[in-house]
N, C-alpha and C positions, 0 to 999 in steps of 0.2 A: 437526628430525626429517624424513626424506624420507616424501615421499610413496605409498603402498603400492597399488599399481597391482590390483586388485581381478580377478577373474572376471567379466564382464558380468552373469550372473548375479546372483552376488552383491552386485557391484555397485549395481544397479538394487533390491535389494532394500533399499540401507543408503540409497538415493536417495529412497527412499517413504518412510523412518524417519525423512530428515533434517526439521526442519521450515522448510519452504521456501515453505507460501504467502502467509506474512505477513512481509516480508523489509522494506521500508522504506513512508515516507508520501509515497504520491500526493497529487499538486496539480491542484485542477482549475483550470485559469485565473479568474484574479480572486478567487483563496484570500487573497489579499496586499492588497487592496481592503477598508479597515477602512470600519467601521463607527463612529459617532459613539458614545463614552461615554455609557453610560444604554440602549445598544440590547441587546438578544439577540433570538436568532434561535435557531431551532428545525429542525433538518435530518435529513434522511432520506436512506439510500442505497442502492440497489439495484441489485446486481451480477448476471450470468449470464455463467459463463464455461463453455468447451468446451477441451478439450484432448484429440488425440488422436495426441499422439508424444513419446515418452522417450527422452531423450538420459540417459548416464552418460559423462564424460570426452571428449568429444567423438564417441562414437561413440553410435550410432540401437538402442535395443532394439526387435528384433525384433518382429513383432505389432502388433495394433491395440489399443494401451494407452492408452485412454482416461478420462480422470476430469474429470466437469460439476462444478464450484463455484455454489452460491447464497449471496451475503453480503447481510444489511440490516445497518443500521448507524442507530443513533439518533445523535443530536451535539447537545447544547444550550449555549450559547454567548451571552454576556456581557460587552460590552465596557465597562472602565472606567477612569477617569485614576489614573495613579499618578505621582508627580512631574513633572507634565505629560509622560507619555507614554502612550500608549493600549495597554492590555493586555487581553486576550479571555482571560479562564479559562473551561474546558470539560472538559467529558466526554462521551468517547464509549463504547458501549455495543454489541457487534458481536454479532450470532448469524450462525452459519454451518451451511451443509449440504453435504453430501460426498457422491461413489459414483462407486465405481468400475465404469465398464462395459465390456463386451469379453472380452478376456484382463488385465482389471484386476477382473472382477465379484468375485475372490476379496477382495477390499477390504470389497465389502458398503458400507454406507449410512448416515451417521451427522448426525446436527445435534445441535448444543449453543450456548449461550453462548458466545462467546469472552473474549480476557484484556478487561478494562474498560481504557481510556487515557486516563490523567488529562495537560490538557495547557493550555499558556500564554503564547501567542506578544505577542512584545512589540516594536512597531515603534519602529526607531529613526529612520527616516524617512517622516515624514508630510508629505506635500507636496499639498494636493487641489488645487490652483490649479492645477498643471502634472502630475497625473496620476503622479505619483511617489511609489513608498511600498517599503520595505526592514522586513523584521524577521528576528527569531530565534524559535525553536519549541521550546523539551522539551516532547519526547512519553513520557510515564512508562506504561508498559506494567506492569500488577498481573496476578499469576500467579494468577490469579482463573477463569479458563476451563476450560470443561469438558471433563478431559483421566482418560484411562485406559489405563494401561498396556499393557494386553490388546489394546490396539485398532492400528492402522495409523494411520489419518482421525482425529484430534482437532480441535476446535474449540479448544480451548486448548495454548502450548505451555510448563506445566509452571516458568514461567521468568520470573527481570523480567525489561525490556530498557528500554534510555535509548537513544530517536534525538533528534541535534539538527540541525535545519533553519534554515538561512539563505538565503531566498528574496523576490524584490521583484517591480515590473512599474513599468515606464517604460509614455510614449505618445513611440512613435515617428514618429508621423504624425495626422494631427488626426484619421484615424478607424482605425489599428492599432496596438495595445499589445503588447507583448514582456512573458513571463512566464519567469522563470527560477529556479533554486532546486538547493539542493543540501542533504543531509543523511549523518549518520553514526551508525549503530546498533553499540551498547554491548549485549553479550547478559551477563546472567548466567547459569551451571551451570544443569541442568535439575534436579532435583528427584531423591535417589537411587533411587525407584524409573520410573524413566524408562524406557522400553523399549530394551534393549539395554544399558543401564549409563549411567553418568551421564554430559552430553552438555556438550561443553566446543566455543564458536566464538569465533575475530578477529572484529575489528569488521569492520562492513559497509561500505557509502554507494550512495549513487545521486543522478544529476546528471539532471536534467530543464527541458526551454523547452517554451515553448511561445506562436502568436500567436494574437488576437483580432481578424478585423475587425467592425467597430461598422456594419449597413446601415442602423440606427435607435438611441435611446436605449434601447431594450428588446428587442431583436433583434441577436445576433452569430452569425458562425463562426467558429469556432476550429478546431484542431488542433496537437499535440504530441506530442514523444519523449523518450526517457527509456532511460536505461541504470543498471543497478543489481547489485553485486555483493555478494552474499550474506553472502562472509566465509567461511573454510574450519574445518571444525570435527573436535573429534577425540572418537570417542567407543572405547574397550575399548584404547589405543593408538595405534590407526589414524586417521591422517590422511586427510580426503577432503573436496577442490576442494568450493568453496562453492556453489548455487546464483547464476547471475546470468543475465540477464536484458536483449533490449533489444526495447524495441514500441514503438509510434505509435499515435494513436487522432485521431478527429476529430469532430464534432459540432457541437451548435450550442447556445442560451442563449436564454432567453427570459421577458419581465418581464411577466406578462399583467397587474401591479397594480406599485404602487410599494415594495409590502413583498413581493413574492413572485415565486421566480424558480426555472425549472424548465432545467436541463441534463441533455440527452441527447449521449451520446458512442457510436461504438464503435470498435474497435479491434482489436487482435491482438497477438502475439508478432513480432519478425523475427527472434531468436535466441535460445536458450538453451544453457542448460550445465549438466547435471546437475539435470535436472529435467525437470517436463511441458512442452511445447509448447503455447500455446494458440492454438487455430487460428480463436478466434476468442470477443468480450468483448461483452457489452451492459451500461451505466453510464447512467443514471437518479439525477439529482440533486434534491430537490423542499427548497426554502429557504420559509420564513415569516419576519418579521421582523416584531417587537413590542415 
């Protein structure tokens, strides 16, 4: 089916409708860095993003179209042998808050729960000796989030979705590690009372690296980047170019105790497509281990 080239206008309005801010799973370096059988761990995450430019099809809408994201996120996490290999089943728990300001205030302001994601990665290489380890990840997305038709901003979108991740980290150097990873999101139909009519997307994916140097056993910097395409969806008909996505963020990591590790990052956009711009990310990571 070709692609139907929209009004800016309109355009940008079917870009606010698409749901585009939960598009794949972020890695934060040393995601891939298991944990011994018998452990879990307890994680919390706190986002703050800013965006204050929309692109539809590669061109800029007009105005100062701004829309600030606040996401926490709960994660509790369980690692355990299964045919001697080490698997972490988990759940994560997201609430999210939304508004739109500017020449977006008409959006208004919304938090809710988001979808819950049931999830299971399972390493196929565990090497601790030489700092080498490899897994795979489904991440099962439950249509569980709190979503209303009436609205623009949901916290839920309406829909399961299957991303699978395949991601490792070598040490390249006896004190910097190489993190890398790649994943592909399976969406299912939205739900028929969807806003707009039922909402049908391609799969997605996104490729991400990223390095670590170690200036202590409890102290590193990192930084990485990441590019991620949304997948194009059709919703009344009409075909319209998927959100995607390319940013870098950098930060640092830190183990004030042997069970507990606090990463702060920040970051930004360097390109988008059919979506916000964000011009700028604060990420806040706080691990316990028990």
């Amino acid at each position: 089916m070709p692609y139907h080239r929209l009004s800016l206008a309109l355009a940008s309005f079917a870009a606010l409708a698409a749901p585009n801010l939960a598009h794949a799973v972020d890695l934060d370096a040393g995601d891939y860095d298991p944990a011994k059988p018998g452990t879990s761990l307890a994680l919390v995450y706190l986002q703050h993003a800013e965006r204050n430019e929309q692109d539809v099809d590669g061109d800029t809408v007009p105005g100062d179209n701004e829309l600030n994201t606040d996401v926490a996120i709960v994660r509790l996490v369980h690692y355990v042998d299964i045919a001697g290999l080490t698997v972490a089943p988990q759940v994560l728990v997201p609430v999210v808050a939304q508004r739109g300001l500017a020449n977006r205030a008409s959006l208004g302001r919304n938090t809710g729960v988001g979808d819950i994601i049931l999830a299971a990665p399972v390493w196929l290489v565990n090497r601790p000796q030489s700092n080498t380890y490899f897994g795979v990840t489904p991440y099962l997305y439950l249509p569980t989030g709190d979503y209303n038709p009436a609205r623009v901003l949901n916290a839920g979108e309406d829909r399961w979705k299957l991303n699978l991740q395949a991601a490792g980290t070598v040490r390249i150097a006896p004190k910097l590690a190489w993190d890398a990873g790649a994943d592909v999101t399976f969406y299912g139909k939205t739900g028929k009372s969807y806003a707009g009519g039922r909402l049908t997307q391609k799969v997605g994916y996104q490729v991400q690296s990223s390095l670590r140097y170690f200036l202590s056993g409890r102290f590193d910097l990192r930084g990485g980047i990441s590019h991620a395409e949304g997948g194009d969806w059709t919703q009344n008909a009409l075909v319209n170019r998927g959100f995607t996505q390319t940013k870098f963020w950098v930060g640092t990591a830190v183990k004030p105790s042997a069970s507990t590790q606090v990463i702060l990052t920040l970051g930004r956009d360097i390109d988008v497509r059919n979506g916000f711009k964000e011009n700028g990310r604060v990420n806040v990571r706080l691990l316990q281990a028990f």
